[in-house]
Residue frames as qw, qx, qy, qz and C-alpha x, y, z in Angstrom:
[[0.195, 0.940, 0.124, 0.250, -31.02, -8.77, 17.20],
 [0.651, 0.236, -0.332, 0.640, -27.67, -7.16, 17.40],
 [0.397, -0.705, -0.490, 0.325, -26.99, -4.74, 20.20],
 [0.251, 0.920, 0.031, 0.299, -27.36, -1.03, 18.97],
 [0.620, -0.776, 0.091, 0.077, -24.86, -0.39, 21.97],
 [0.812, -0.287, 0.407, 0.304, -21.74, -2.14, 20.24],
 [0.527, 0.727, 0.177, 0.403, -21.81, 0.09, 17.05],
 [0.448, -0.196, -0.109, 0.866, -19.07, 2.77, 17.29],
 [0.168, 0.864, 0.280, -0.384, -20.39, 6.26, 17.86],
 [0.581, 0.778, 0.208, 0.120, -20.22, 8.21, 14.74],
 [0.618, -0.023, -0.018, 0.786, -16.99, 9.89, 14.26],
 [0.075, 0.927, 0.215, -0.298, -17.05, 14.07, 14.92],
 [0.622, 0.657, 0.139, 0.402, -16.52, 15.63, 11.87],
 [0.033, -0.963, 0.231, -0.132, -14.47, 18.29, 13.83],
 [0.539, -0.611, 0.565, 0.130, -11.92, 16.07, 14.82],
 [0.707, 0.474, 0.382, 0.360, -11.94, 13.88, 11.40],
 [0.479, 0.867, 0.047, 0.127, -10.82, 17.56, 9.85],
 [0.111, -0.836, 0.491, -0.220, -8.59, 18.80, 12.49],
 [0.971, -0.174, 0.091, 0.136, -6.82, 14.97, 12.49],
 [0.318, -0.680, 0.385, 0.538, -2.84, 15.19, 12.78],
 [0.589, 0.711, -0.366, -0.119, -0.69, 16.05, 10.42],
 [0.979, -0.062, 0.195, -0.014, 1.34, 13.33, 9.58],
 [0.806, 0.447, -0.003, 0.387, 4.49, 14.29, 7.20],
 [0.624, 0.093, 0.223, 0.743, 7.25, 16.31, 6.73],
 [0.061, -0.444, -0.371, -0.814, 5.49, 19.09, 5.23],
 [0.151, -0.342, -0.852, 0.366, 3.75, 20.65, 8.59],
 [0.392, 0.462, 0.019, -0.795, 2.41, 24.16, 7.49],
 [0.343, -0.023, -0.698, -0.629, 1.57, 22.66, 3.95],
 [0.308, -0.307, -0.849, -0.300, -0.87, 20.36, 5.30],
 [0.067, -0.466, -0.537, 0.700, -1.92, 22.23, 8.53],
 [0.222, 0.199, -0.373, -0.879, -2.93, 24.62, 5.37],
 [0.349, -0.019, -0.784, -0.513, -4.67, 21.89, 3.68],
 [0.284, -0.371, -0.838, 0.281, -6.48, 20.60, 7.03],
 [0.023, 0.514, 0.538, -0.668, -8.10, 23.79, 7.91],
 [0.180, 0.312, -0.281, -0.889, -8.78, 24.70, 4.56],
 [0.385, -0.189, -0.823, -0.371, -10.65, 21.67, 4.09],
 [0.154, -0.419, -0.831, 0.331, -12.60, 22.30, 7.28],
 [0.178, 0.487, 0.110, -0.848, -13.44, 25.85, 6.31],
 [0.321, 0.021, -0.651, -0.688, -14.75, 24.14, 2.56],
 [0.408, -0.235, -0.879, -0.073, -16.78, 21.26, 4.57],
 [0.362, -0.535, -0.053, -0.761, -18.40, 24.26, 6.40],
 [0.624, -0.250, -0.693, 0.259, -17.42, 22.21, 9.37],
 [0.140, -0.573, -0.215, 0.778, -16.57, 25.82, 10.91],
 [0.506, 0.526, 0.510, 0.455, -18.60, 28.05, 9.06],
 [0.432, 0.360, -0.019, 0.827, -18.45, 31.44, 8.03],
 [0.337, -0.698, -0.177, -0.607, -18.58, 33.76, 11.10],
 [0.923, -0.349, -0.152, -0.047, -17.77, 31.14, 13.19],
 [0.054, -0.898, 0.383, -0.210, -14.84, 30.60, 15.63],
 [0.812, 0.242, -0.528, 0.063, -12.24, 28.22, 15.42],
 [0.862, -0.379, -0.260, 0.212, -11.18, 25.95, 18.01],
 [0.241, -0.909, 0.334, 0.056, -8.28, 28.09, 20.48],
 [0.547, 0.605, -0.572, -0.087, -5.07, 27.67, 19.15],
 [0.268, -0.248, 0.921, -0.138, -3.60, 25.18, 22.10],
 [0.825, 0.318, 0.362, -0.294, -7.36, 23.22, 21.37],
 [0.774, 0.590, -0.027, -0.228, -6.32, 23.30, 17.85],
 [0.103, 0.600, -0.787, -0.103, -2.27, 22.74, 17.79],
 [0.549, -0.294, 0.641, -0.449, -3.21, 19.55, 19.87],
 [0.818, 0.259, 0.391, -0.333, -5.65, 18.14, 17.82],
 [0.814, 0.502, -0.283, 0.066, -3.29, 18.44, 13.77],
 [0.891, -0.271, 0.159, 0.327, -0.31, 17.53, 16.37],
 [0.450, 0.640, -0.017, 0.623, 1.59, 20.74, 15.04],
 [0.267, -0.098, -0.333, 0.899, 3.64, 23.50, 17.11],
 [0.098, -0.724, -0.403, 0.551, 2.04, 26.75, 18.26],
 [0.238, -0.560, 0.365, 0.705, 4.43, 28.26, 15.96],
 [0.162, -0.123, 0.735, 0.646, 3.23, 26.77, 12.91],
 [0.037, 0.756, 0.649, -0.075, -0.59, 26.68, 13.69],
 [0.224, 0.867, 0.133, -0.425, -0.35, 30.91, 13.78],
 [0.260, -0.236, 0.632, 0.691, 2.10, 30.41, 10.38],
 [0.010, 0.362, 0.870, 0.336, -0.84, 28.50, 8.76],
 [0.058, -0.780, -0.583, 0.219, -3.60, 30.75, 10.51],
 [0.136, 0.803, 0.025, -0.580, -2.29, 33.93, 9.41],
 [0.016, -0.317, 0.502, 0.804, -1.27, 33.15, 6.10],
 [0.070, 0.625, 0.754, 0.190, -5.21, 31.72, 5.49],
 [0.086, -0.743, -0.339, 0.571, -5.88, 35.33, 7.19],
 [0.079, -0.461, 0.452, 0.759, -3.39, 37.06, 4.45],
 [0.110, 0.033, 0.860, 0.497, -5.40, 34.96, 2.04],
 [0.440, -0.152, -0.176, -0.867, -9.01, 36.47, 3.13],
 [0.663, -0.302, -0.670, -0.143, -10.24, 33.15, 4.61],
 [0.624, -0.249, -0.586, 0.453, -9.55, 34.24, 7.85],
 [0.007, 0.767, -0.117, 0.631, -9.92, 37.46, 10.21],
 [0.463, -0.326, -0.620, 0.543, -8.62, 37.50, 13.87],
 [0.099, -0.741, -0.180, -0.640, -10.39, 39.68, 15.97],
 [0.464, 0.046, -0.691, 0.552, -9.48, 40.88, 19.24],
 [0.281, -0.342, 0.341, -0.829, -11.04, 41.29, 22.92],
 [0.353, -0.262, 0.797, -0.414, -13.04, 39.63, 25.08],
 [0.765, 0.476, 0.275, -0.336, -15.18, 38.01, 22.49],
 [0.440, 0.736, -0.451, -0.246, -12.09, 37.70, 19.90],
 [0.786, -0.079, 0.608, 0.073, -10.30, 35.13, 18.12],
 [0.085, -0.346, 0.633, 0.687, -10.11, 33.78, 14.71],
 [0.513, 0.350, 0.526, -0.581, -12.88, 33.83, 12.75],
 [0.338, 0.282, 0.702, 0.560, -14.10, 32.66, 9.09],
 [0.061, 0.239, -0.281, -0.928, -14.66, 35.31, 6.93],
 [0.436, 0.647, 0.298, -0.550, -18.23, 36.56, 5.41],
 [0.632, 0.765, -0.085, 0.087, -16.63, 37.39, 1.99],
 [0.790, -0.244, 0.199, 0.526, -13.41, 36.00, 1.58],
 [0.022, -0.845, 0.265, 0.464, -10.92, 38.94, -0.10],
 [0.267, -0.253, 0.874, 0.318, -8.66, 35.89, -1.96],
 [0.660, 0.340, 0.623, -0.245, -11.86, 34.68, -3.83],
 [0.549, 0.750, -0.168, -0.329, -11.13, 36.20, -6.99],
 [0.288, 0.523, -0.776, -0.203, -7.46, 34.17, -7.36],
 [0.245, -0.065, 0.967, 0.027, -8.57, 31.13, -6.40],
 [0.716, 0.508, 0.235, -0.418, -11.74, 30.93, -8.64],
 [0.049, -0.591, 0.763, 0.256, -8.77, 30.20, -10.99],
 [0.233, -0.266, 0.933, -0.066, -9.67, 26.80, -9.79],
 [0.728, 0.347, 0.510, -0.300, -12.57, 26.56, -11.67],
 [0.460, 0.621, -0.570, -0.279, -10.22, 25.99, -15.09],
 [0.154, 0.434, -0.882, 0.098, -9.11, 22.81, -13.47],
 [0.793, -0.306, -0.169, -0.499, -11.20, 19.91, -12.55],
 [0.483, -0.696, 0.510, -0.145, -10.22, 17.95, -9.99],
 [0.892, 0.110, 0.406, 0.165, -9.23, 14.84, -12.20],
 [0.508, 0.724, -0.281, 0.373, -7.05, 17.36, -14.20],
 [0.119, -0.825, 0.453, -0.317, -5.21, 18.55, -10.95],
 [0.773, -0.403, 0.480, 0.099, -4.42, 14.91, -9.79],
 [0.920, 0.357, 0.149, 0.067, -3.58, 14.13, -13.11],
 [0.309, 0.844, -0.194, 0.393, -0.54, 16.78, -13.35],
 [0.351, -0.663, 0.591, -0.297, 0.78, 16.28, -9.84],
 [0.879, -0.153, 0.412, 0.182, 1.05, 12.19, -10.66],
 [0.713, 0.674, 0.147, 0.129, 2.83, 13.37, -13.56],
 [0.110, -0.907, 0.247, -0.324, 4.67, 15.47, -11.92],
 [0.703, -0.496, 0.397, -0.320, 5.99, 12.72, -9.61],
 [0.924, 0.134, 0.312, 0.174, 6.58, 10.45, -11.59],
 [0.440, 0.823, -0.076, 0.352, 8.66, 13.04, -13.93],
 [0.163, -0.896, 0.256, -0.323, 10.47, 14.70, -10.78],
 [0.685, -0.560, 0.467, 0.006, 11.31, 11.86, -8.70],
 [0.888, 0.334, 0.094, 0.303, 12.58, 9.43, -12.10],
 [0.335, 0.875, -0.089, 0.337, 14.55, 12.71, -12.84],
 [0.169, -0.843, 0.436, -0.266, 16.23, 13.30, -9.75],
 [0.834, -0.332, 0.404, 0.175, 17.13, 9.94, -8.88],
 [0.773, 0.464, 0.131, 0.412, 19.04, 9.64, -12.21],
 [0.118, 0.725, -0.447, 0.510, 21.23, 13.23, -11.69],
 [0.390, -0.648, 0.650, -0.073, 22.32, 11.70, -8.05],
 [0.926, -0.265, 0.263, 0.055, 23.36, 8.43, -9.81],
 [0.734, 0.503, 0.063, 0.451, 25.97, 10.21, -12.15],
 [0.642, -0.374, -0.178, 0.645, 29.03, 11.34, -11.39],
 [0.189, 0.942, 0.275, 0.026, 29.03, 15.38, -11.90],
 [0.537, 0.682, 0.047, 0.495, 30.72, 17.72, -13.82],
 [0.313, -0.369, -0.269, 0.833, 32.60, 20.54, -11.83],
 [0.136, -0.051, -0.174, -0.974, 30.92, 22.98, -14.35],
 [0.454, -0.380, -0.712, -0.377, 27.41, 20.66, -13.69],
 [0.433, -0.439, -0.575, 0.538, 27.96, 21.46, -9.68],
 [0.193, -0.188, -0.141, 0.953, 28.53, 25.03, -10.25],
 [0.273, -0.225, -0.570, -0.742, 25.55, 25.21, -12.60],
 [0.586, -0.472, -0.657, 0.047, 23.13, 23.37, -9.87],
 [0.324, -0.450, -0.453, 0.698, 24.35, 25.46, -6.67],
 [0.124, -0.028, 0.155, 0.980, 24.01, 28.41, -9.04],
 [0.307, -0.276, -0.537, -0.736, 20.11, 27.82, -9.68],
 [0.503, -0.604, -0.584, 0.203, 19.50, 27.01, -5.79],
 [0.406, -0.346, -0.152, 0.832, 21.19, 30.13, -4.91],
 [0.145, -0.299, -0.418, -0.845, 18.92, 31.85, -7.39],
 [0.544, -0.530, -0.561, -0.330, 16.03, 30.47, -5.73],
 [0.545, -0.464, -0.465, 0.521, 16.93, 30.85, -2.04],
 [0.135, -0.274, -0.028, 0.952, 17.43, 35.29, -3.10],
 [0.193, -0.430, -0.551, -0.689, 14.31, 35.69, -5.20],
 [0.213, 0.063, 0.490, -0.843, 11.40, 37.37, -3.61],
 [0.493, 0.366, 0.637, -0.466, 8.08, 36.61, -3.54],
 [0.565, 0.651, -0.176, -0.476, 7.19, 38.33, -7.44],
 [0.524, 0.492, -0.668, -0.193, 10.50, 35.84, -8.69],
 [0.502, -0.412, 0.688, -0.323, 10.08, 33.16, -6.88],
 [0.857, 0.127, 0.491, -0.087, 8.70, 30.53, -9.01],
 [0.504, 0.830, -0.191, -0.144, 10.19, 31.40, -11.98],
 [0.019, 0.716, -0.651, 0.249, 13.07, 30.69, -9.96],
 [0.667, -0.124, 0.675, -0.288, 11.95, 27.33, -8.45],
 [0.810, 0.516, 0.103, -0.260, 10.90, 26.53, -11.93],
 [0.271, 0.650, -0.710, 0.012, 15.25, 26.81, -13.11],
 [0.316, -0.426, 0.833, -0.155, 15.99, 24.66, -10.34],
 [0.733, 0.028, 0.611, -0.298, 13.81, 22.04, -11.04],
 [0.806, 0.567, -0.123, -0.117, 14.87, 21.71, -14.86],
 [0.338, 0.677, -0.645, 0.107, 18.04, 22.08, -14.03],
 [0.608, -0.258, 0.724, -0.201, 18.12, 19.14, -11.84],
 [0.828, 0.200, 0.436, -0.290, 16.17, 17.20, -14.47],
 [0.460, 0.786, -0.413, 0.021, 18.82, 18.38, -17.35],
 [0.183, -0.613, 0.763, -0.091, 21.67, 16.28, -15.49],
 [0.814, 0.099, 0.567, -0.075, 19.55, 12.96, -15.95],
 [0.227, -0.137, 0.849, 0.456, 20.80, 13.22, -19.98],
 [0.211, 0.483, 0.811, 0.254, 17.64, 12.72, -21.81],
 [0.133, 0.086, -0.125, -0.980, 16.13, 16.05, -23.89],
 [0.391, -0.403, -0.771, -0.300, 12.93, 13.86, -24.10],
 [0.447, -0.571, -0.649, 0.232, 12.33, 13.68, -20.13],
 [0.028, -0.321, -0.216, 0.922, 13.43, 17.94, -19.80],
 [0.204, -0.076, -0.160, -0.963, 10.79, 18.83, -22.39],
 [0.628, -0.539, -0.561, -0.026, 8.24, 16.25, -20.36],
 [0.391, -0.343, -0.472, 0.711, 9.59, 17.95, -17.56],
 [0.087, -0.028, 0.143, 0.985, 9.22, 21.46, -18.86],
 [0.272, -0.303, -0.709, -0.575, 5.59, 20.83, -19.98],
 [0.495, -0.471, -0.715, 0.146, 4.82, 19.55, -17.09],
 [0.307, -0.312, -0.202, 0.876, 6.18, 22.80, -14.91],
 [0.228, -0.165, -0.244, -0.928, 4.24, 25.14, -17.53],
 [0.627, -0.454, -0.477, -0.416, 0.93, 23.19, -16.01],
 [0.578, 0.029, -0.342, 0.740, 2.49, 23.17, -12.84],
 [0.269, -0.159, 0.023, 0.950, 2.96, 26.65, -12.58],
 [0.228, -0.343, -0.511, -0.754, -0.62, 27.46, -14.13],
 [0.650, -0.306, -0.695, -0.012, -2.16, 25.87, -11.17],
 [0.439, -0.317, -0.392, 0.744, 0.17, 27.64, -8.45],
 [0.195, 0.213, 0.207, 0.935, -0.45, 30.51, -9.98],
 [0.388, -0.527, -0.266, -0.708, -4.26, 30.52, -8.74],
 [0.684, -0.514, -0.432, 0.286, -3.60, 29.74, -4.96],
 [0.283, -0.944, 0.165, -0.045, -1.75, 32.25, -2.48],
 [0.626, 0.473, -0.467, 0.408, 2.13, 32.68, -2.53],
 [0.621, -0.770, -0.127, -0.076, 2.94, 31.93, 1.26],
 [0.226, 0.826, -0.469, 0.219, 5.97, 32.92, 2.47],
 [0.575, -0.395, 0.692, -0.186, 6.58, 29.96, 5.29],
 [0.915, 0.181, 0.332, 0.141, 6.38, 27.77, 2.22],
 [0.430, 0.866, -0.211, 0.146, 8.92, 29.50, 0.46],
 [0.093, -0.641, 0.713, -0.268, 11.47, 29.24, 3.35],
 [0.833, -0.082, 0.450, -0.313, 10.06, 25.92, 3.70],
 [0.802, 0.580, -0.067, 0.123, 10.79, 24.89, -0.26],
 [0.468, 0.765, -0.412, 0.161, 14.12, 26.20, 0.02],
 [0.509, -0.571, 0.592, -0.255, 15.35, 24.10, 2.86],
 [0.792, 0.216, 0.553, -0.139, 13.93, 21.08, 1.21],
 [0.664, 0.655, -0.329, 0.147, 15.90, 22.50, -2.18],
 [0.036, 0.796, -0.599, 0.079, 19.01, 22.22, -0.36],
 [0.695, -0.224, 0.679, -0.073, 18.45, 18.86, 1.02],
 [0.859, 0.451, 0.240, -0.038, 17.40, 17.55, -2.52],
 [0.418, 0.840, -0.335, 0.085, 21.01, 19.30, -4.05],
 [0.470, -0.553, 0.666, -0.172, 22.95, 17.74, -1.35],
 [0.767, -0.089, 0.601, -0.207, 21.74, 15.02, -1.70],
 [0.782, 0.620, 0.067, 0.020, 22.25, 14.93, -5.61],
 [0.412, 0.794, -0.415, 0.166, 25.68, 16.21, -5.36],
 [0.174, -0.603, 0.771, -0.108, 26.88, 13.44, -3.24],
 [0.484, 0.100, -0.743, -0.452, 25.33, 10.79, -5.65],
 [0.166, 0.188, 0.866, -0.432, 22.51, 9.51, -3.33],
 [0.246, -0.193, -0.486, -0.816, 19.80, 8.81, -5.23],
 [0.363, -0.575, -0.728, 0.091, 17.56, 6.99, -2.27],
 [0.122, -0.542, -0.357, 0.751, 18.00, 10.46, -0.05],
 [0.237, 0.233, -0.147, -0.932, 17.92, 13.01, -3.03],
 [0.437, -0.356, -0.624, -0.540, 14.05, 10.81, -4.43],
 [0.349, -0.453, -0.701, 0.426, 13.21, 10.78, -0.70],
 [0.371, -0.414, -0.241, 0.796, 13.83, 14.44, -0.60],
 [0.215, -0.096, -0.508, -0.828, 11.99, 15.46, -3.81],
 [0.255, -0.470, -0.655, -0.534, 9.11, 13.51, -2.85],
 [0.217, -0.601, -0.466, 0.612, 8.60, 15.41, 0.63],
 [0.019, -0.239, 0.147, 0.960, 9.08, 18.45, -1.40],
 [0.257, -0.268, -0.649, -0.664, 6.40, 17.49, -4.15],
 [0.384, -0.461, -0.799, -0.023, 4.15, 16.54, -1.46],
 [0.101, -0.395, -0.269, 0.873, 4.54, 19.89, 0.58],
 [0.151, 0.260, -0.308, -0.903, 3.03, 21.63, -2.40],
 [0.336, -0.281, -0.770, -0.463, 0.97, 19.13, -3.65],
 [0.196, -0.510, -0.743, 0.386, -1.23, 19.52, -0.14],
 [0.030, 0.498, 0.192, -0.845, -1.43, 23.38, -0.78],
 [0.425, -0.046, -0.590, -0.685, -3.02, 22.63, -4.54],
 [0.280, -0.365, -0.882, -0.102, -4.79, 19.63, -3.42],
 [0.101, -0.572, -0.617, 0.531, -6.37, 22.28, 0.12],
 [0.083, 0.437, 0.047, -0.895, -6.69, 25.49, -2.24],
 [0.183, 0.157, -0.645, -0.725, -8.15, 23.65, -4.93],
 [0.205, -0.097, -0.972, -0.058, -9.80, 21.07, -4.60]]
């Protein structure tokens, strides 16, 4: 008989949720990690989450980006900090946000993976091709012009704006086939964002991560500028994959 002794002790589901983050993308997925412990009623509602040093520690994020992610779940109704000797950050009773993200029942989760590989495949084919051709002066000016859109929109125009940039990248590959696959895609896309919270640390987040991808197109590098898309896709794809899912 084997010795019970030599099995590993069960993993604790609190550390399994709150496991680092790993990419690029540290608010996105810090997002996605505590939203998936606040679905898996790991902390449930009422309940106080782990103090922030406890908690930076554990997804291996800053201080800074743990209260980024914790107040924009707060801004989003999943969250309430309360303060004094008994205070903290607590999961919400009745979440405020509940109405836009019900959204997510239009979408099953084998639609939403299906659109974001699509997506991926579409985005990253796309951009490598525009950094392996040489560009237009009136194609540069056109490109800086639709990141510079995006980077001044506010919150209300923001995607709209994110939405240019990303055709207009995909327009330089040449092929009206792969923009109105592209385009399609973006209208589903964009259907999706639409029922999650607009956060503003992704926003300034995206637009860093546009500039690298433009760079990186306008000095024909297609390994950096498909590197640099697929951090981007993946930043976003954690905040569908934690608000949906």
């Amino acid at each position: 008989m084997s010795d019970l002794g030599q099995f590993p002790r069960p993993a604790d589901p609190v550390d399994v949720a709150f496991r680092p983050v790993r990419s690029g993308n540290a608010f996105e997925d810090c997002v996605e990690r505590l939203l998936s412990a606040l679905k898996l009623g790991i902390v449930s509602p009422g309940e106080r989450l782990p103090p922030e040093r406890q908690l930076s520690a554990r997804l291996g994020v800053s201080r800074s980006t743990l209260r980024e992610a914790l107040r924009s779940l707060g801004d989003a109704g999943w969250l309430e900090v309360r303060r004094g000797r008994h205070g903290g950050t607590f999961v919400t009773q009745q979440r405020s946000g509940t109405a836009q993200v019900d959204r997510a029942k239009l979408f099953s989760a084998a639609g939403l993976e299906d659109v974001l590989v699509l997506r991926t495949v579409i985005d990253l084919g796309a951009v490598e091709l525009a950094a392996s051709i040489p560009l237009s002066a009136e194609a540069r000016a056109g490109l800086r012009h639709a990141l510079a859109e995006c980077e001044r929109a506010g919150p209300e125009r923001y995607r709209p704006a994110d939405s240019r940039l990303h055709l207009a990248i995909t327009e330089l590959a040449g092929s009206p086939s792969l923009l109105a696959a592209a385009a399609d895609v973006r209208m589903r896309i964009n259907d999706l964002l639409d029922a999650i919270p607009l956060l503003e640390r992704n926003i300034a987040h995206s637009n860093q991560q546009h500039e690298k991808i433009v760079r990186a197109v306008e000095r024909g590098q297609p390994a950096a500028a498909r590197a640099a898309m697929e951090e981007h896709l993946a930043g976003s794809a954690a905040l569908l994959r934690g608000f949906l899912s």
